[in-house]
C-alpha positions as CSV (number, residue, x, y, z in Angstrom):
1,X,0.0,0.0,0.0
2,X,1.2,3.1,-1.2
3,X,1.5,5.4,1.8
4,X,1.2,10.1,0.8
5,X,4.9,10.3,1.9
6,X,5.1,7.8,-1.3
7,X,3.1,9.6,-3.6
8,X,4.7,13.2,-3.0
9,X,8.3,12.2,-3.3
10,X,8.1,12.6,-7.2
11,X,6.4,16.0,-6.7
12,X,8.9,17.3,-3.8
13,X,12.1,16.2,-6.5
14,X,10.6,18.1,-9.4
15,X,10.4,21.0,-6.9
16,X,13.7,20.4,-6.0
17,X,15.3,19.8,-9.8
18,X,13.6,23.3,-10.7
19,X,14.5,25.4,-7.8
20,X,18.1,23.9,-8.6
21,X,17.9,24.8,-12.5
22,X,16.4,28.3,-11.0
23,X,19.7,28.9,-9.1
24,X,22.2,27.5,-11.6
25,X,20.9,30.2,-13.8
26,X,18.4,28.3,-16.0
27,X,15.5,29.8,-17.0
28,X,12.4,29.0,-15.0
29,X,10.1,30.5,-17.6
30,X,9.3,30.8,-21.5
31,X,11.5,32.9,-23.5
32,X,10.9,36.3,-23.2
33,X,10.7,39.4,-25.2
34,X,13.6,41.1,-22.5
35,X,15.3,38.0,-23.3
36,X,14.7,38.0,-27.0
37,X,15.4,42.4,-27.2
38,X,18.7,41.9,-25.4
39,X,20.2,39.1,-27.5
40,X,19.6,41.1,-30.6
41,X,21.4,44.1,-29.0
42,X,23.9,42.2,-28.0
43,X,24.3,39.8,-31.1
44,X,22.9,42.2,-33.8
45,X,19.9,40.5,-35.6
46,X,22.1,38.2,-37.9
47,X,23.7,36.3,-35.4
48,X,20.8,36.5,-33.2
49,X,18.6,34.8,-35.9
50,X,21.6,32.3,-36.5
51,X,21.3,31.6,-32.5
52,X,17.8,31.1,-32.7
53,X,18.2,29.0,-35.5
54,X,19.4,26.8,-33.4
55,X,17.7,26.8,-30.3
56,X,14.2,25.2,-30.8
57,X,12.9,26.6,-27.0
58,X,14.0,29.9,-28.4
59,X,12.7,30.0,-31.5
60,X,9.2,28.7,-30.6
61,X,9.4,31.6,-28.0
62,X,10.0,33.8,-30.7
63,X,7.5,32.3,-33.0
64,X,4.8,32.0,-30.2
65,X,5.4,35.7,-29.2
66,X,4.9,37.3,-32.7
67,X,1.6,34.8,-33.6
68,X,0.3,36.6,-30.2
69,X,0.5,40.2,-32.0
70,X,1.8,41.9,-28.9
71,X,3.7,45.1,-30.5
72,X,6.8,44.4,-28.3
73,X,6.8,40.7,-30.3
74,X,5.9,42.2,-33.7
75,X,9.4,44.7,-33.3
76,X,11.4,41.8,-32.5
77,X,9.9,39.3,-35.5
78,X,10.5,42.0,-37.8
79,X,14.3,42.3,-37.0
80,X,14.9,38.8,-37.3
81,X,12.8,38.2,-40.4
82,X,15.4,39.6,-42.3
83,X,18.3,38.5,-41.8
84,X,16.3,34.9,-40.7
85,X,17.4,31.8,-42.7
86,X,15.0,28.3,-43.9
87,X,13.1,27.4,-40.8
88,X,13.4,30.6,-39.0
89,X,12.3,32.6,-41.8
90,X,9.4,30.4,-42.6
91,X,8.6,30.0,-38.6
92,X,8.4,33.9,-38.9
93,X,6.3,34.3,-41.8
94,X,4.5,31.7,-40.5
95,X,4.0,33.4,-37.1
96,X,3.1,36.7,-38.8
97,X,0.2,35.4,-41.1
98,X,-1.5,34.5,-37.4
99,X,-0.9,37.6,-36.0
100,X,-2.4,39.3,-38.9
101,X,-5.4,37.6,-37.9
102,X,-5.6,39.3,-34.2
103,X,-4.1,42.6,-35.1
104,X,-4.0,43.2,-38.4
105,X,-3.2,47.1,-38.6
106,X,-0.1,46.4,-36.6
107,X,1.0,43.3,-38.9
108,X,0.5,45.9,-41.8
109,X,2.4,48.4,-40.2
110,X,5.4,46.7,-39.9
111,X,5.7,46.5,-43.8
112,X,7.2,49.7,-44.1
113,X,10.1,48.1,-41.3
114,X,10.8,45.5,-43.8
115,X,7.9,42.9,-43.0
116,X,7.6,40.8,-46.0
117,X,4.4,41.3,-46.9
118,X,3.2,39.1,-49.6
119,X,5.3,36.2,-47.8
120,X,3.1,37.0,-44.8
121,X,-0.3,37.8,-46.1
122,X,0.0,35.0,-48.9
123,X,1.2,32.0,-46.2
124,X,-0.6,28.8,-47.0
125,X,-1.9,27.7,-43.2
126,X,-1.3,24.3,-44.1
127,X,2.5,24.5,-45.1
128,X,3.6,21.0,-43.4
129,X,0.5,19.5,-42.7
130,X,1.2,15.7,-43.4
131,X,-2.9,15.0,-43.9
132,X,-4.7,16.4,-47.1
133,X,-7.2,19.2,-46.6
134,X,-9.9,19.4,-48.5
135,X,-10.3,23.2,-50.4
136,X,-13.1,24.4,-48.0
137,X,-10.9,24.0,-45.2
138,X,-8.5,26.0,-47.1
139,X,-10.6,28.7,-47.6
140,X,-12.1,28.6,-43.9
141,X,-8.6,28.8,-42.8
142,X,-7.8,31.7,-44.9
143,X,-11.1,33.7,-44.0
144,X,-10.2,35.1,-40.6
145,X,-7.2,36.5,-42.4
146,X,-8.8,37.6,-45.1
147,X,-11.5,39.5,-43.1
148,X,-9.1,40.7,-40.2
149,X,-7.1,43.0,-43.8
150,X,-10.5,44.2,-45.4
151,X,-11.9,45.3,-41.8
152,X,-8.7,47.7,-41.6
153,X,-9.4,51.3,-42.6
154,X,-6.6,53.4,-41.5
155,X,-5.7,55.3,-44.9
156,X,-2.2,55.4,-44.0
157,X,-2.1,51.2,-44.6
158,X,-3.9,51.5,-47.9
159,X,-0.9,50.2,-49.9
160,X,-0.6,47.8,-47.7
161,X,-3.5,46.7,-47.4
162,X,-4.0,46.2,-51.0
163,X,-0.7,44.4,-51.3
164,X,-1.9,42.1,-48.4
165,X,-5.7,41.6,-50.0
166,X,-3.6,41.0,-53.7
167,X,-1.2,38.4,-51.9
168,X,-4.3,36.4,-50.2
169,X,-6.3,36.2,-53.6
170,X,-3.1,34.8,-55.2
171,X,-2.9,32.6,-52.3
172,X,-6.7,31.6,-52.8
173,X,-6.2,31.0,-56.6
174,X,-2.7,29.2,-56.7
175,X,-3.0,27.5,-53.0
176,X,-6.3,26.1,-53.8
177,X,-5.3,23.8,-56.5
178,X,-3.3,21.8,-53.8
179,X,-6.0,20.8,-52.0
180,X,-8.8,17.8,-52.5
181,X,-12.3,19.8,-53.9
C-alpha cells in the first residue's frame, strides 16, 4: 500500500530539480521578449537569428510571441525576419500570417520596417501539414485572415493593405489547386 509520503516524493524532487535549475541560472520561464530584445542588441539580428536558428525553445518563444500580436513581439519578428534563414524565416512568416489575424493594422504596419508582406499575407496555413485538406478548409482557414485586412481602414495602410488583400487572392487562386475539392 502506497503510503502520501510515497506519492509526493516525485512531486517534492521536481520542486527540488527546478529550484536547482532556477539557481544554476536556468530559466524557469518561457522565452521572453527582454530575453529576446537583449540578444539582438547584444548579437545584432544576424547572429541573433543564427542563435535562434538553433535553439528550438527559443525560436518557438520567438514564433509564439509574434503569432500573439503583442507590439513588443511584432518589433522583434521584424528584426529577425530579415536576416532569418529556412526554418526561421518560414517560422516567422508563418508566425506573422496569425498575427495578422488578431491585429492586423499592426502586422500591416510593420511592412514599411521591412515585414515581407506578400510572404506574410500569402502563407498557405497548411505549409507541413502531413494530412490532405480538403479546399473548403482552405478557404475557412484563410477567412479570418482575409477579413481581419478588409476590416482595416486606416488610410495610412492603404498600400498595404492592398498588397496584403492581392497576396491572399493569389494565395486563394494558386494554393487552392493543392488541395482535395
Amino acid at each position: 500500500m502506497e503510503t502520501v509520503s510515497q506519492r509526493s516524493t516525485p512531486l517534492v524532487l521536481a520542486a527540488v530539480l527546478v529550484s536547482a535549475l532556477s539557481q544554476a541560472g536556468e530559466p524557469a520561464s518561457a522565452f521572453s521578449v527582454e530575453t529576446a530584445r537583449k540578444l539582438i542588441a547584444e548579437l545584432g539580428p544576424q547572429k541573433a537569428a543564427e542563435q535562434l536558428s538553433n535553439d528550438s525553445t527559443m525560436l518557438e518563444g520567438v514564433a509564439s510571441g509574434v503569432a500573439s500580436a503583442r507590439h513588443e513581439w511584432l518589433d522583434v519578428g521584424v528584426q529577425l525576419v530579415g536576416p532569418a534563414e529556412a526554418y526561421l524565416k518560414d517560422r516567422l512568416v508563418q508566425a506573422f500570417s496569425y498575427a495578422l489575424q488578431h491585429d492586423a493594422p499592426a502586422v500591416l504596419e510593420r511592412g514599411a520596417a521591412g515585414l515581407p508582406l506578400e510572404a506574410v499575407c500569402g502563407y498557405d496555413p497548411f505549409t507541413g501539414v502531413d494530412s490532405l485538406r480538403t479546399r473548403l478548409e482552405f478557404y475557412q482557414a484563410l477567412a479570418p485572415r482575409e477579413r481581419a485586412v478588409a476590416g482595416v481602414k486606416r488610410g495610412d495602410l492603404a498600400a498595404a493593405k492592398s498588397t496584403c488583400l492581392a497576396a491572399l487572392a493569389h494565395l486563394k487562386t494558386v494554393g487552392a489547386k493543392h488541395y482535395e475539392p
